[in-house]
RORO-855376 format. One line per 10 residues: for each residue y negated, z, x negated of N, C-alpha, C, CB. Coordinates in Angstrom, 1 decimal. Glycine has a CB too. Layout:
BEGIN
Y Z X Y Z X Y Z X Y Z X  ...
% end
This chain:
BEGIN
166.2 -3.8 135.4 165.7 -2.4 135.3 164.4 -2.4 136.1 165.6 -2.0 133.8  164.3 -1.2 136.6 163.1 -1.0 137.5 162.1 -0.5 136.6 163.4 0.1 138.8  160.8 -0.5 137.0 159.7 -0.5 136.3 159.4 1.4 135.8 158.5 -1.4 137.3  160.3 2.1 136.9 160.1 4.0 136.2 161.4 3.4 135.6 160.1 5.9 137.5  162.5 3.1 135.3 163.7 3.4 134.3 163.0 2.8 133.2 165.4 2.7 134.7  162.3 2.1 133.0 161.8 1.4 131.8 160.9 2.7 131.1 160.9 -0.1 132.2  159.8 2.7 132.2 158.8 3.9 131.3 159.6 5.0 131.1 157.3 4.4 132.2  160.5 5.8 132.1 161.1 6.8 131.1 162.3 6.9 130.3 161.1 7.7 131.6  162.3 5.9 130.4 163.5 5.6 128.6 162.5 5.5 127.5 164.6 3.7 128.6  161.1 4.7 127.4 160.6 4.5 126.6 159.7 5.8 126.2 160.0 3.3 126.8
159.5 6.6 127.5 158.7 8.1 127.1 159.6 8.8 126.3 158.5 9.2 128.5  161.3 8.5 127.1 162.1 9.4 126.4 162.6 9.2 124.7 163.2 9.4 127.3  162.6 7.7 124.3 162.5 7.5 122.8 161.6 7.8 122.4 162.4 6.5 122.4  159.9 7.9 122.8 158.9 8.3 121.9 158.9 9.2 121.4 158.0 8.4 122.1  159.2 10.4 123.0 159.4 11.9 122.5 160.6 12.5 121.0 159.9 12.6 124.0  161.9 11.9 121.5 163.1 12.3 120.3 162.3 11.3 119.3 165.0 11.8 120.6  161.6 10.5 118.9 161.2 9.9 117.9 160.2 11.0 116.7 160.5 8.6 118.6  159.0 11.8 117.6 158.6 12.5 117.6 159.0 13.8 117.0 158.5 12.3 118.4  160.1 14.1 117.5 161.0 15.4 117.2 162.1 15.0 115.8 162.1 15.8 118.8  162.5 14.1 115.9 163.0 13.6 114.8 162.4 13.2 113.8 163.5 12.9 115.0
161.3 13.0 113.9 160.2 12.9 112.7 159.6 14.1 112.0 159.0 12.3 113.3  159.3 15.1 113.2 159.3 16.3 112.4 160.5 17.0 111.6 158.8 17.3 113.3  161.4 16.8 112.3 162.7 17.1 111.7 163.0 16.9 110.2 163.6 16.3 112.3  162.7 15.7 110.0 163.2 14.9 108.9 161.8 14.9 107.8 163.8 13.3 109.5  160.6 15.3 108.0 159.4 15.4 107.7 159.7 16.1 106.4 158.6 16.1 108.8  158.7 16.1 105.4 159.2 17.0 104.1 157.9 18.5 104.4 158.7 15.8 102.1  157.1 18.2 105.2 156.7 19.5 105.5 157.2 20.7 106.3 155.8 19.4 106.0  158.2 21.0 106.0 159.6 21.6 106.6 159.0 23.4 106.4 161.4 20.9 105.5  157.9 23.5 105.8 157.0 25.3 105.3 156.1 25.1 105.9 156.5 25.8 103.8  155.7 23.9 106.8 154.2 24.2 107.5 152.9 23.2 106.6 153.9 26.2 107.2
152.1 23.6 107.4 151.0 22.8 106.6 149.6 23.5 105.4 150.4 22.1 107.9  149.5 23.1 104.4 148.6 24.6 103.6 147.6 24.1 103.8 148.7 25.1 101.8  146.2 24.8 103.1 145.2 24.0 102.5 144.9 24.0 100.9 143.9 24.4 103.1  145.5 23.1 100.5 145.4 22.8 99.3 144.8 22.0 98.8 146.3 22.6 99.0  143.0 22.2 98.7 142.0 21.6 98.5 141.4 21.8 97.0 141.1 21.9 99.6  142.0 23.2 96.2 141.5 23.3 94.9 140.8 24.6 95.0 140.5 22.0 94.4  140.3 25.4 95.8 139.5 26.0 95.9 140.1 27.7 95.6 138.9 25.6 97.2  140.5 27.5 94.3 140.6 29.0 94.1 139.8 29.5 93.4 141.6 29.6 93.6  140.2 31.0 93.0 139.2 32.1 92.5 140.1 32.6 91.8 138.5 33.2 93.4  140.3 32.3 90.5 140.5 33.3 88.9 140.4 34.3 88.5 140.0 33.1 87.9
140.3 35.3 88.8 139.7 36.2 87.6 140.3 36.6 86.5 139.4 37.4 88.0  140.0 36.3 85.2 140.5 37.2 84.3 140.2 37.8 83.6 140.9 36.9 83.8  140.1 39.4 84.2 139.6 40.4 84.1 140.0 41.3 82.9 139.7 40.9 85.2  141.4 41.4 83.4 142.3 42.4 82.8 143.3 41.3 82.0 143.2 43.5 84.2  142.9 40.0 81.7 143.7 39.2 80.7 143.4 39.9 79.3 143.2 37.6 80.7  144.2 39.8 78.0 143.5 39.9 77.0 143.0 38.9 76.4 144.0 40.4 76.5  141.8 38.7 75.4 141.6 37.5 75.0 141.8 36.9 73.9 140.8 37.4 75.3  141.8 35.3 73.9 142.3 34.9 72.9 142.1 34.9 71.4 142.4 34.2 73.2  142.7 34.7 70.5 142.1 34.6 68.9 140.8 33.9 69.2 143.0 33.5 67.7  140.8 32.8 69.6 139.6 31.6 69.7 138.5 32.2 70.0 139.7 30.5 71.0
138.6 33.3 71.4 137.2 33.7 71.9 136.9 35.4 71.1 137.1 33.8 74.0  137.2 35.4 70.0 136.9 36.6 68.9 135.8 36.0 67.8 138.5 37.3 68.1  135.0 34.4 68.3 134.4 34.7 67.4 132.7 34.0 67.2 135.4 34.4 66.4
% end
């Protein structure tokens, strides 16, 4: 094998390697940020026995 059939067979594995990875990936919805950083309010909750006293 000549020295371009080599590099692009080996470009061409990386790439379907690549694509197949995302494929098979469990992030299949994208990526979130799920760092913890929310905001609660409970405004319009009612409250509990506990905090009546």
């Amino acid at each position: 094998m000549k020295k371009r059939e080599i590099f692009t067979l080996s470009a061409f594995a990386f790439s379907m390697g690549i694509v197949l990875g995302f494929l098979i990936s469990p992030a299949k919805n994208g990526f979130g940020n799920n760092s913890g950083n929310n905001i609660k309010n409970y405004y319009y909750s009612k409250p509990s026995k506990d905090d009546e006293s």
